[in-house]
C-alpha positions in Angstrom: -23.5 18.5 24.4 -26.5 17.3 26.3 -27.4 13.8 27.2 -31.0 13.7 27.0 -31.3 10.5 29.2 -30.4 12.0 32.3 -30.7 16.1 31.1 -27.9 17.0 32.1 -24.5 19.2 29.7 -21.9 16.2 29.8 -19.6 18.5 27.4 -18.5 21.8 26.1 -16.6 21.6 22.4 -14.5 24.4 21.7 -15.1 25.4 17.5 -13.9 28.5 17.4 -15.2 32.5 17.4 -18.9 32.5 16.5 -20.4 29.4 15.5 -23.7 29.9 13.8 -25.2 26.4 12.7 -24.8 23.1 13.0 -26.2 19.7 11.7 -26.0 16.1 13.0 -24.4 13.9 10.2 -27.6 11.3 9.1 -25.5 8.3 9.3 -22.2 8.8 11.3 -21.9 10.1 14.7 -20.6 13.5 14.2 -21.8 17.1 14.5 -20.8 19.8 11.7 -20.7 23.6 12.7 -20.6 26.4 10.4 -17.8 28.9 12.2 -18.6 32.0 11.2 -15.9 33.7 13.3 -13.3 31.0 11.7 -14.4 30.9 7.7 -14.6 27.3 9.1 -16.5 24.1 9.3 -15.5 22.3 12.6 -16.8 18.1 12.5 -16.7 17.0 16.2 -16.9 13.3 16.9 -20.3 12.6 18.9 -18.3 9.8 20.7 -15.0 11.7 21.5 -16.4 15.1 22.1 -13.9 16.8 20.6 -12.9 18.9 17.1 -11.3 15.7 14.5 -11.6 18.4 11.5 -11.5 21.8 10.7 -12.3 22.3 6.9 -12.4 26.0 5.4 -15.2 27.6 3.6 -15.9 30.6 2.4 -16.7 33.8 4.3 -19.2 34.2 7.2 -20.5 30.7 7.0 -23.9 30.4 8.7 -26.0 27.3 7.7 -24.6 23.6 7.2 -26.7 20.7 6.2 -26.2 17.2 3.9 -27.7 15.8 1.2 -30.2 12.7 2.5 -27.2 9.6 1.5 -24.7 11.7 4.1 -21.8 11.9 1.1 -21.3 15.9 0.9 -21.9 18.6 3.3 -23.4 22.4 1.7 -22.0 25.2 3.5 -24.1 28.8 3.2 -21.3 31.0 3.1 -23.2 34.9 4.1 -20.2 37.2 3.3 -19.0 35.9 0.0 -22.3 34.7 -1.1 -21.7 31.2 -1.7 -22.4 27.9 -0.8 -19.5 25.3 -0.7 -20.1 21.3 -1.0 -17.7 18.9 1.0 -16.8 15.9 0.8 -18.3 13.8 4.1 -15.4 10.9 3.7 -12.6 12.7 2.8 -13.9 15.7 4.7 -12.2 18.3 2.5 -14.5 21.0 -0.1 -15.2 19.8 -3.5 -16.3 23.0 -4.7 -17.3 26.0 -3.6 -20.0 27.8 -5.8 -20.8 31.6 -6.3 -24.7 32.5 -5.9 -26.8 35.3 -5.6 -26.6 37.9 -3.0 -26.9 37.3 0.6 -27.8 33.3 0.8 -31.0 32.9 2.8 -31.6 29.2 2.9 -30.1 26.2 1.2 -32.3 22.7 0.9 -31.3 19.3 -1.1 -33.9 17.5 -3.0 -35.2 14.3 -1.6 -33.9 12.4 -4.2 -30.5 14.3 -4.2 -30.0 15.7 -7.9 -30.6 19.2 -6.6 -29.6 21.6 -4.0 -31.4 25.1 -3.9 -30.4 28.1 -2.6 -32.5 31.4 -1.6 -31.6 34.9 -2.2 -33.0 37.8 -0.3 -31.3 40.4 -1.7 -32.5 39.7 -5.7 -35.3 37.2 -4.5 -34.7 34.2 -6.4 -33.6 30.9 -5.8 -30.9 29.1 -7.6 -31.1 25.7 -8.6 -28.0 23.5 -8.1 -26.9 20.5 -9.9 -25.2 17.8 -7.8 -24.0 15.5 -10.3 -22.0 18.8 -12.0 -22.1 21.1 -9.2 -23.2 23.6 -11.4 -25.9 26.2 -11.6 -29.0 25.1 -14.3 -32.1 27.8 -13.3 -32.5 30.9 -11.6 -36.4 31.2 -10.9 -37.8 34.5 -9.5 -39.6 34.3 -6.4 -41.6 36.8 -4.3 -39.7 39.4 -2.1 -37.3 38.3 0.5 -37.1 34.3 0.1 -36.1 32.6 3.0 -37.1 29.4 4.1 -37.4 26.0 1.6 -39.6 23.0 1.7 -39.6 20.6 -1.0 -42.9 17.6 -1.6 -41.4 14.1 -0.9 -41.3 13.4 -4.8 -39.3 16.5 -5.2 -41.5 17.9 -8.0 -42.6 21.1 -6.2 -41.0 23.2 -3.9 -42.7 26.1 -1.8 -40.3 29.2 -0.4 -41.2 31.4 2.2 -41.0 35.4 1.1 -40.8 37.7 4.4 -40.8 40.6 2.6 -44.2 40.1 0.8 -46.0 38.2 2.8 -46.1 35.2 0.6 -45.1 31.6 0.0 -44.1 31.0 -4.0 -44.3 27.5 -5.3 -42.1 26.4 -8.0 -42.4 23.2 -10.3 -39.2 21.4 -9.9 -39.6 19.5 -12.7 -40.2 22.3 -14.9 -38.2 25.0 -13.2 -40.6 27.4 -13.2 -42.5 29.8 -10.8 -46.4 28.7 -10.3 -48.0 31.1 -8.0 -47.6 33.9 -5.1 -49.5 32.0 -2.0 -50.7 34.8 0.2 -50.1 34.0 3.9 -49.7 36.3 7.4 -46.7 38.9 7.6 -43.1 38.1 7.2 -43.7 34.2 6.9 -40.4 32.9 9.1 -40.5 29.0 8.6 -42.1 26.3 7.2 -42.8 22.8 7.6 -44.3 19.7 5.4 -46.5 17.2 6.9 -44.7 14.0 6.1 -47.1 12.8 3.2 -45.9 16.1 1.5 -50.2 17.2 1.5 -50.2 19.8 3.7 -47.9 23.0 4.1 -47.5 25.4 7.5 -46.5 28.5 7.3 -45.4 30.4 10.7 -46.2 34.1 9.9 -43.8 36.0 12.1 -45.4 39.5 11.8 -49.3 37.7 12.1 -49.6 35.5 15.3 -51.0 33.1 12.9 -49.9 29.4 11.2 -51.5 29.3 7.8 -52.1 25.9 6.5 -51.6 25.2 2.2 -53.1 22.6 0.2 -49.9 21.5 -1.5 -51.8 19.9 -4.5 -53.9 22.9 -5.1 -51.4 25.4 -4.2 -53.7 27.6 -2.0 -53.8 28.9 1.4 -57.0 26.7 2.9 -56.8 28.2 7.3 -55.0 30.3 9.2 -54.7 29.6 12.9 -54.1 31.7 15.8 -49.9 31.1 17.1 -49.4 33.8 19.8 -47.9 36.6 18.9 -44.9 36.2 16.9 -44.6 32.4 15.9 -41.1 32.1 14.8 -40.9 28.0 14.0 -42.7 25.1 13.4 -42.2 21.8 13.8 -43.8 18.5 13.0 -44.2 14.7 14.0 -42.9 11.9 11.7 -46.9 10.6 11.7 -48.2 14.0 11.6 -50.7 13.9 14.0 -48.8 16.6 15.7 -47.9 20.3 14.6 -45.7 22.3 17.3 -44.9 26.4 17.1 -42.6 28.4 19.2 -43.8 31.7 19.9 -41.0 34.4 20.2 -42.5 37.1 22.2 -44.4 35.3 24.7 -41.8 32.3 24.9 -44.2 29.3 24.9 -44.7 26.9 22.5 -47.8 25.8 21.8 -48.6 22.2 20.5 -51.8 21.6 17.9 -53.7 18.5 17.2 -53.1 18.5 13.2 -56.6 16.5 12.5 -59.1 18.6 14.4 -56.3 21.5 14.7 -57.1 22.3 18.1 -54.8 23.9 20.0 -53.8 20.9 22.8 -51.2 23.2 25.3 -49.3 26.0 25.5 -46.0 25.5 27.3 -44.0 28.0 29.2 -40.2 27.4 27.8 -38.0 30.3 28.6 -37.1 33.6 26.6 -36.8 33.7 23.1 -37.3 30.1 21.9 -35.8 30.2 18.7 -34.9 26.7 17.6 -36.6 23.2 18.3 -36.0 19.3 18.0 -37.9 15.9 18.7 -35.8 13.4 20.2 -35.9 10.2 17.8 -39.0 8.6 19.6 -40.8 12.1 19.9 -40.9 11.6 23.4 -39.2 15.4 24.5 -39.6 18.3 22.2 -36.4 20.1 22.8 -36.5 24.0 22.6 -33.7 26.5 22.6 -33.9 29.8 23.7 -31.6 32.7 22.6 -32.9 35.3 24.8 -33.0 33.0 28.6 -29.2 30.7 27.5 -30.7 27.7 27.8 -32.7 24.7 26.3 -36.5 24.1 27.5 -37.1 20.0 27.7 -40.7 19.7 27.2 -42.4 16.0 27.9 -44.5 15.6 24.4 -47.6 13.4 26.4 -47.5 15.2 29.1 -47.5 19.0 27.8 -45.5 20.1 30.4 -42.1 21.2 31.3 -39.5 18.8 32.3 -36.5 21.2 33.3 -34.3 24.0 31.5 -31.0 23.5 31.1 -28.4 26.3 30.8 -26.1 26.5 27.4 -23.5 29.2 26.6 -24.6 32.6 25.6 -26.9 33.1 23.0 -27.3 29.9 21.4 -27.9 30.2 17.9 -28.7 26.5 16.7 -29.4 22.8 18.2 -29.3 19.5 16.4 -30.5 15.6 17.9 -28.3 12.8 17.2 -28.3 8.9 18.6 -25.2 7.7 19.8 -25.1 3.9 21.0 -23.0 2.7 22.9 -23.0 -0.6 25.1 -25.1 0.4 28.3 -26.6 3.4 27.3 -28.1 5.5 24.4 -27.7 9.0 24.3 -28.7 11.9 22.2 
């Protein structure tokens, strides 16, 4: 745990054997982490730094999340291909639910009704629905789905497919597949611009960003990213559109308007996650390969400090906690 107002570790919370991801709650102040090692979730209280619940899952859990009102928890459980939904208040599983084979990505709908859930393996993505916690569609998607964003209004959805070098949008209204979007190779993340118009695609096996019309469902520009852009990330006005390169560990920020490329910032080996800070001030980055988390000044361009984690960290999450004197993330 890092307090970003004076960059320093102020904590270390043991979870237990390999924890994979983690997810601030949206309301509460309190951290879940998928346990992979454990077949556990662990909740740890932001305030008391420490594990208040253990809740088991299924097996090899990798990926946590919550729907947008903060009442369940979905779990992405790699080894016994499911996904499992908890119960935020009670803080015990509601049900766990058998999908396709090896779980890529899971995403709720803004408005709630509907968590979805990629498949690699038979390149699909199943459609969840919350009120039943049932399956309702299975929609066939290009090869190797991974990543999910889904338009503001929740009527369309686009998936990223790194084995075809293609991003598939689906009409959520409808369930059904609309097109194969061609993009760069092995697309590895996406990210919505906040009005839902405009879709970027970081294309792993490319060095290039390729930018969607979400309304038109075509690929309109690709730009230059490095040399193996890995994630993207983008401001809550979107003026702002930021990519980690893998190979060359910088992360370089674009001007979304004119999309000019405005820095490229030295942050360590590997950066393989990042995070804004709640007023965008620092662009947090973690890198797997270097153990440590890049704190990058967002007006400045420039690098603040790194500050060393545990080995390989595989995920990082930004949460406000107030308290009387002081505000801490």
């Amino acid at each position: 745990m890092i307090d970003v107002a004076t960059l320093r570790v102020v904590a270390e919370v043991k979870v237990g054997r390999h924890p994979l991801g983690l997810a601030a709650h949206p309301s509460r102040p309190e951290v879940y982490v998928a346990v992979s090692g454990a077949d556990q979730v662990a909740v740890v209280d932001a305030h008391r730094q420490e594990v208040v619940a253990q809740i088991p899952v299924g097996r090899g859990p990798f990926f946590v999340n919550f729907f947008p009102d903060g009442r369940q928890a979905f779990v992405l459980n790699a080894d016994s291909n499911s996904v499992t939904i908890i119960d935020c208040t009670r803080q015990w599983v509601e049900a766990t639910i058998t999908v396709e084979q090896t779980p890529g990505a899971a995403r709720a709908s803004p408005d709630g009704r509907l968590l979805l859930v990629s498949s690699r393996t038979d390149s699909n993505v199943v459609l969840i629905d919350r009120a039943n916690l049932r399956i309702v569609a299975r929609i066939p998607v290009a090869a190797e789905p991974t990543q999910i964003a889904i338009l503001p209004d929740s009527s369309k959805v686009f998936v990223a497919a790194s084995g075809s070098g293609q991003v598939s949008a689906i009409d959520l209204k409808q369930r059904a597949l609309l097109v194969h979007i061609p993009t760069g190779k092995t697309p590895a993340d996406l990210v919505l611009k906040p009005d839902g118009g405009e879709l970027f695609v970081a294309n792993f096996g490319s060095g290039t960003v390729t930018v969607i019309n979400t309304w038109t469902n075509n690929a309109t520009e690709t730009l230059t990213a490095g040399q193996h852009p890995n994630q993207v990330e983008i401001t809550n006005d979107g003026s702002r559109l930021y990519v980690s390169d893998f190979s060359s560990g910088r992360v370089f920020a674009i001007e979304i308007s004119t999309r000019k490329v405005l820095a490229g910032v030295e942050v360590g080996w590997q950066p393989t996650r990042m995070a804004l800070t709640p007023d965008e001030t620092l662009l947090l980055v973690m890198n797997t390969g270097s153990n440590d988390v890049a704190v990058v000044d967002t007006a400045k361009h420039s690098l603040l400090t790194l500050i060393p984690v545990g080995l390989s960290p595989q995920a990082i999450a930004v949460q406000t906690i107030k308290e009387e004197n002081s505000r801490q993330w």
